[in-house]
Phi, psi and omega in degrees: 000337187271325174299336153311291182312298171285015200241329210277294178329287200298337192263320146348288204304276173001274167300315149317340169277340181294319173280354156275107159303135173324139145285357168295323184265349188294121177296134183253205220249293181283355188275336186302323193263137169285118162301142199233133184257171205293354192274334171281009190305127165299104170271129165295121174278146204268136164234149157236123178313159176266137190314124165316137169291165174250136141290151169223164239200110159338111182291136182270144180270133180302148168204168156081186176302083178272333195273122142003116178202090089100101166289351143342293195288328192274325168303326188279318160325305191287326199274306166295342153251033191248294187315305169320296205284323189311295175294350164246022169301317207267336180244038202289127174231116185355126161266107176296125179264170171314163182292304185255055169242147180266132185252000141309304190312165176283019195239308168311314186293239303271314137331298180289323171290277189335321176279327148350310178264067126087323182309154200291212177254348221268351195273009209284331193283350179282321203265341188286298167310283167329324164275336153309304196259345154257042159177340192064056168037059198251073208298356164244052197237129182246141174270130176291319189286316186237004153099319184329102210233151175094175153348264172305001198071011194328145217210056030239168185313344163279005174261009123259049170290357214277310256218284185191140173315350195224064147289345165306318244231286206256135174289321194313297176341285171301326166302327183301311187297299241249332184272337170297274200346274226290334164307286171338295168296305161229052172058296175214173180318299183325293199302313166303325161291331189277289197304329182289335172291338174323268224257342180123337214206150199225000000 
């Protein structure tokens, strides 16, 4: 029985040293990791972002009664030309329109007002061409681009509020607005049409 006994011990013993790893057998942390020699070294890549685009904003093109001119000036325009009507009121004589003006149109009022300020007839072909080409004497007529509005094209349309509140609307107005303007700057049509065949713009 003892022999037995000590054979049961010995059969113990055994086995627990088999299930015990060695430290020589033990896995460590570094042994786990594959060695990398420097040519396997992982290099890290450089990325570059691509430049954010910047906007940039159109230049809007000048067109139409663009320049600066003074509500002074222009108030002073209208006030001589209330004294003219005023004084040719007592020797009023039929006014001849052009052959091919219609005097319902805004190109007939546009005639009549022009003698109004004092201008010759002869300013009629001058100022009639300029308003062909910026609006076709068209009175609700905006430029998309620079905003410019109406008959003379005023730049921007509230500068003949000058004039009257409902410049949106009424040709009198703008005409009124658009014959102050071109006195005031360049004396008469003739002078306002040559800088616009110039530069584009009046």
């Amino acid at each position: 029985m003892r022999i037995v006994a000590l054979l049961i011990v010995a059969l113990l013993t055994a086995g627990c040293a088999a299930a015990e790893p060695t430290a020589s057998e033990a896995p460590t942390a570094r042994s786990a990791e594959p060695t990398r020699t420097p040519s396997q070294e992982p290099v890290a890549t450089q990325t570059t972002e691509a430049p954010t685009p910047t906007r940039t904003k159109a230049p809007v093109k000048r067109t139409g009664a663009a320049a600066r001119v003074p509500r002074r000036v222009i108030m002073e325009q209208l006030a001589k030309r209330a004294e003219r009507i005023a004084a040719s009121m007592a020797s009023a004589s039929p006014e001849v329109l052009p052959t091919d003006v219609d005097p319902d149109s805004n190109r007939g009022l546009g005639y009549r007002l022009m003698l109004q300020f004092g201008l010759a007839a002869d300013q009629w072909q001058y100022l009639d061409a300029l308003w062909q080409r910026e609006s076709g004497w068209n009175h609700l007529a905006e430029n998309a681009s620079s905003g410019a509005y109406g008959i003379p094209q005023s730049l921007p349309g509230s500068k003949m509020a000058d004039v009257a509140p409902d410049w949106r609307t009424n040709a009198e107005t703008q005409i009124t607005w658009g014959l102050a303007y071109i006195a005031a700057r360049y004396d008469n049509p003739q002078g306002a049409w040559g800088h616009s065949q110039r530069v584009g713009w009046y």
